[in-house]
Structures are given as C-alpha cells and as structure tokens.
C-alpha positions as MATLAB code, in Angstrom:
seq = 'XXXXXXXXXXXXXXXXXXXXXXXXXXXXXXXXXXXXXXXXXXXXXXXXXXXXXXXXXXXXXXXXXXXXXXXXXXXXXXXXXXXXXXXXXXXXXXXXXXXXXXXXXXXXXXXXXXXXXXXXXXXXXXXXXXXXXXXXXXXXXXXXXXXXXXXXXXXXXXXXXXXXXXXXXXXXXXXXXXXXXXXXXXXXXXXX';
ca = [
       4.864  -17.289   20.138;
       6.089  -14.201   21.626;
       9.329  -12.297   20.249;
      11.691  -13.224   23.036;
      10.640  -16.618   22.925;
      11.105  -16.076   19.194;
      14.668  -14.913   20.228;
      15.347  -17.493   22.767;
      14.404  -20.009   19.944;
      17.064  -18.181   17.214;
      19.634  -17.921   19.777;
      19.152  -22.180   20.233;
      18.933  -22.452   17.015;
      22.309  -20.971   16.165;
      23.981  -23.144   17.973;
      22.262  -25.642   15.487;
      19.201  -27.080   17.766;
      17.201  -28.027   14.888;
      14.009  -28.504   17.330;
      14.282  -24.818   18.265;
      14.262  -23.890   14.471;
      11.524  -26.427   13.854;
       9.393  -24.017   16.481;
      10.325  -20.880   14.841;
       9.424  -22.217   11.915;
       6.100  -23.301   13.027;
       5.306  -19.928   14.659;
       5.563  -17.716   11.786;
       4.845  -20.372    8.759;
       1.760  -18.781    8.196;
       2.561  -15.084    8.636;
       4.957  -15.707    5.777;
       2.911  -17.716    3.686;
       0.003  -15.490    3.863;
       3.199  -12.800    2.186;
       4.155  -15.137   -0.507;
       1.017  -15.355   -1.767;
       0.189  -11.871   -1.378;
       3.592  -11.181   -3.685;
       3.689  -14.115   -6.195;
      -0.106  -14.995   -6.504;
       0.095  -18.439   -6.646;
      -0.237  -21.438   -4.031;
       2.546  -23.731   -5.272;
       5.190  -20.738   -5.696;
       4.453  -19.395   -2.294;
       5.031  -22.526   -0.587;
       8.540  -22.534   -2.426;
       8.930  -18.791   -1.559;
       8.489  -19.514    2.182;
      10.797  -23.098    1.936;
      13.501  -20.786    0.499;
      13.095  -18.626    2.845;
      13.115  -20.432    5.794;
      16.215  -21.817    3.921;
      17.821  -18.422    3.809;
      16.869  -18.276    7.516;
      18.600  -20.935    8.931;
      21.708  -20.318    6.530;
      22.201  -16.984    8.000;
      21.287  -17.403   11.633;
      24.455  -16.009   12.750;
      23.544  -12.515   11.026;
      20.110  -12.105   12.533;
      20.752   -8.984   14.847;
      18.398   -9.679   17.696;
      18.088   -6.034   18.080;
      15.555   -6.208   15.180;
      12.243   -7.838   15.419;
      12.359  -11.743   13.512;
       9.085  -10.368   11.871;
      10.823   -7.836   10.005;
      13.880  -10.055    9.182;
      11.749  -12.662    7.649;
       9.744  -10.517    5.987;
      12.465   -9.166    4.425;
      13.834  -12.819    3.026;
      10.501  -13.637    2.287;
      10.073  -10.202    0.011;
      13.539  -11.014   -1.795;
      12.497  -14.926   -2.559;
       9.153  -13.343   -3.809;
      10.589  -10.705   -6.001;
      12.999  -13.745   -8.143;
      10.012  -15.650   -8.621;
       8.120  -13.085   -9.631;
      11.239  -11.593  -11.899;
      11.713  -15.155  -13.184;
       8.233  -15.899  -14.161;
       8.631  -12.908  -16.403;
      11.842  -14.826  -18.407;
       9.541  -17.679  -18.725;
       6.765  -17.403  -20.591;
       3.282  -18.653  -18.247;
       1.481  -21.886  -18.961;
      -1.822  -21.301  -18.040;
      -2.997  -18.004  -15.890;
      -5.138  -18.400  -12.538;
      -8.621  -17.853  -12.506;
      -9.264  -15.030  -10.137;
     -11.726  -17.479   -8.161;
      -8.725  -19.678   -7.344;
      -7.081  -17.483   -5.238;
      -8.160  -18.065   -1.463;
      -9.811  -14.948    0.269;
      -9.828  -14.058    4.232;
     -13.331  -13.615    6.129;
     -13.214   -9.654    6.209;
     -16.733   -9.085    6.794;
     -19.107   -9.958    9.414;
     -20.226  -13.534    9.006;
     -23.738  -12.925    9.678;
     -24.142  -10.988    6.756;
     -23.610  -12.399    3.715;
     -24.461   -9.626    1.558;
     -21.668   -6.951    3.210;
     -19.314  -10.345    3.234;
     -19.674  -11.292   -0.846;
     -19.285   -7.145   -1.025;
     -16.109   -6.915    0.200;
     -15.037  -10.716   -0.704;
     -15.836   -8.677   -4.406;
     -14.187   -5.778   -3.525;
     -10.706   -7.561   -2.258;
     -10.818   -9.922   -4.994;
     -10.636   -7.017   -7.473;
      -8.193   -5.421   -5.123;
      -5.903   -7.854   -5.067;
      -6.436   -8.671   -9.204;
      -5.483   -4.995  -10.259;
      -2.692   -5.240   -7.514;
      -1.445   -8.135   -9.456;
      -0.842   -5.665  -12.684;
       1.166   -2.864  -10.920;
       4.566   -2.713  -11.320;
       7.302   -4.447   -8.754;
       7.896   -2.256   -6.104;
       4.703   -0.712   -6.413;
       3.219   -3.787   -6.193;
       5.500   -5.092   -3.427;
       4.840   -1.797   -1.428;
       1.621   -1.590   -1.486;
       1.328   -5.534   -0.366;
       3.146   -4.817    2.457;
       1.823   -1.487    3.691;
      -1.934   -1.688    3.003;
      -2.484   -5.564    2.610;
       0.003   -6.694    5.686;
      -0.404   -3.251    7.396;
       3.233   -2.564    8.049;
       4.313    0.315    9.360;
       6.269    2.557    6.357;
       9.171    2.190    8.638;
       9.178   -1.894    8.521;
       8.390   -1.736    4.791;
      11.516    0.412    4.484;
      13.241   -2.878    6.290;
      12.100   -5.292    4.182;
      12.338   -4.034    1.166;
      15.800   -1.724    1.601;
      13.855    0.670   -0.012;
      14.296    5.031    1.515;
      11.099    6.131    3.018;
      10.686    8.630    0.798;
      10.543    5.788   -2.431;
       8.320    3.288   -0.358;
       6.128    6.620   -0.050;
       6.186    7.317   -3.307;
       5.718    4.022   -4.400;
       2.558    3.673   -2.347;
       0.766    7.105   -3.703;
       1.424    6.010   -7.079;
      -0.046    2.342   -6.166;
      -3.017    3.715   -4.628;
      -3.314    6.295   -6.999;
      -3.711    3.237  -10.095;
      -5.706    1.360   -8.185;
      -7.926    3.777   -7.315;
      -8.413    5.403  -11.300;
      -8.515    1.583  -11.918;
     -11.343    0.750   -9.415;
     -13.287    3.996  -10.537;
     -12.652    3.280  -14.240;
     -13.590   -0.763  -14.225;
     -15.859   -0.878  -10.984;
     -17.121    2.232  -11.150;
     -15.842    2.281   -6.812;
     -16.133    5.998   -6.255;
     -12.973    6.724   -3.056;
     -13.321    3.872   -0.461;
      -9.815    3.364   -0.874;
      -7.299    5.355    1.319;
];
C-alpha cells in the first residue's frame, strides 16, 4: 500500500469508514508488529502493543496531520504502547523469562549457505539479547535506528526525543553493545 493510498484510506476513515481502517490496518500490521517485538520482546505483549495501538490510531484520526508520513505516526504510538509495557513489566515482578531460542529471527543471510546464515542468525540473536539489557531510551533508540533503520530524523518523531539525545543515546547503545559483544563473544568491531 502506497502512502497516498495510505492517506486516501485515513482521510475515509475519519469520516468513520471502518473498511478503510480495516485496510490501513492490514497494510502496516506487520511493520508494527515486527516494532513491538523489537521493543517489548515478547509475542503475546506485542500483539497487545500493536491492538493498542491501532486503538490509539483510530481514536485520534482527526489529529493525524497528513503532512507527516502514517509510518512515522504509527511508529510513534506504537513506541509509546511499547515503552508502558515495558515500564509496567518492571512494577510487576516476571513469571518466567524467555528462552533466547523463542524469540523468532529474520532470514539475514543468504539461504544457500547455512554456515554464514546460523553466523549471523548467532550474531543477531546475541544482538538483540544484550539489546534487551540496555536501558529505555537507549534501548528504544537503538531499535529504531539500527534494527528498523530509521532515519535519526524519524527516530526524533517517534520518540519526541532532540536529535542531539537520540544521538547520544545511540553512541552510548552501540558503545555497550559493542564492549559487551567483545567482552562475552569475543566479536572484535563488526558493529557500526
């Protein structure tokens, strides 16, 4: 789905066309699901985080500013929804942690060799466990930046955050990963 049809969808949609919301929702379920998870770690809390969000969405149609891409807007909800579940997990005390195998992993290598693809399946795995122990925004920042590959400005968006903090943020989150990696994995700078 393209962003004007994206648009031409909202703009339906605020007039309370529930079939035009239904296709927005469709389009970009995944793209924030794929965020959830990357923020709160776990399957069942991510597809809350993205119900809420697409909650949040349709509450506050009428302030979307179609000047802005959706993308960024939803991100933004998303990345809000995803911080109080994370910040209320830490109230409540957790039941049982995941295993590090149960969290799903993208095909990043090339498929016809399995040795580079378990590599970096190995290599993201740890990524993403380490990423897990960094603080909030660090955390949140370096999610959307280096895992989502926004753009500093967008990350700026969604998280209301000055570039010069989501900057920050992000040297200091690559910086612990990176002593981490070298320290645990003995990964000498692959990371930027």
């Amino acid at each position: 789905m393209t962003e004007t049809t994206t648009i031409a969808d909202i703009r339906s949609s605020q007039q309370g066309d529930e079939n035009a919301f239904a296709r927005v929702v469709r389009a970009h379920y995944s793209y924030a699901y794929t965020l959830a998870f990357r923020l709160v770690l776990d399957e069942s809390d991510a597809d809350d985080v993205v119900q809420e969000g697409f909650v949040r969405v349709w509450k506050n149609l009428d302030r979307f500013d179609p000047n802005t891409r959706f993308t960024t807007w939803l991100y933004r909800i998303v990345t809000n929804v995803s911080l109080d579940v994370i910040r209320a997990r830490k109230r409540r005390p957790m039941i049982t942690d995941r295993e590090p195998d149960d969290i799903p992993m993208g095909e990043t290598a090339d498929a016809g060799n399995p040795e580079a693809l378990t590599g970096n399946r190995d290599m993201i795995e740890h990524i993403k466990r380490l990423a897990a122990d960094l603080p909030d925004t660090q955390r949140l920042v370096f999610t959307l930046r280096d895992i989502q590959d926004l753009t500093i400005e967008e990350v700026c968006e969604c998280t209301g955050l000055s570039s010069e903090s989501v900057r920050s943020n992000l040297h200091y989150a690559r910086k612990r990963l990176r002593e981490r990696l070298e320290r645990e994995y003995d990964v000498q700078r692959r990371m930027p």
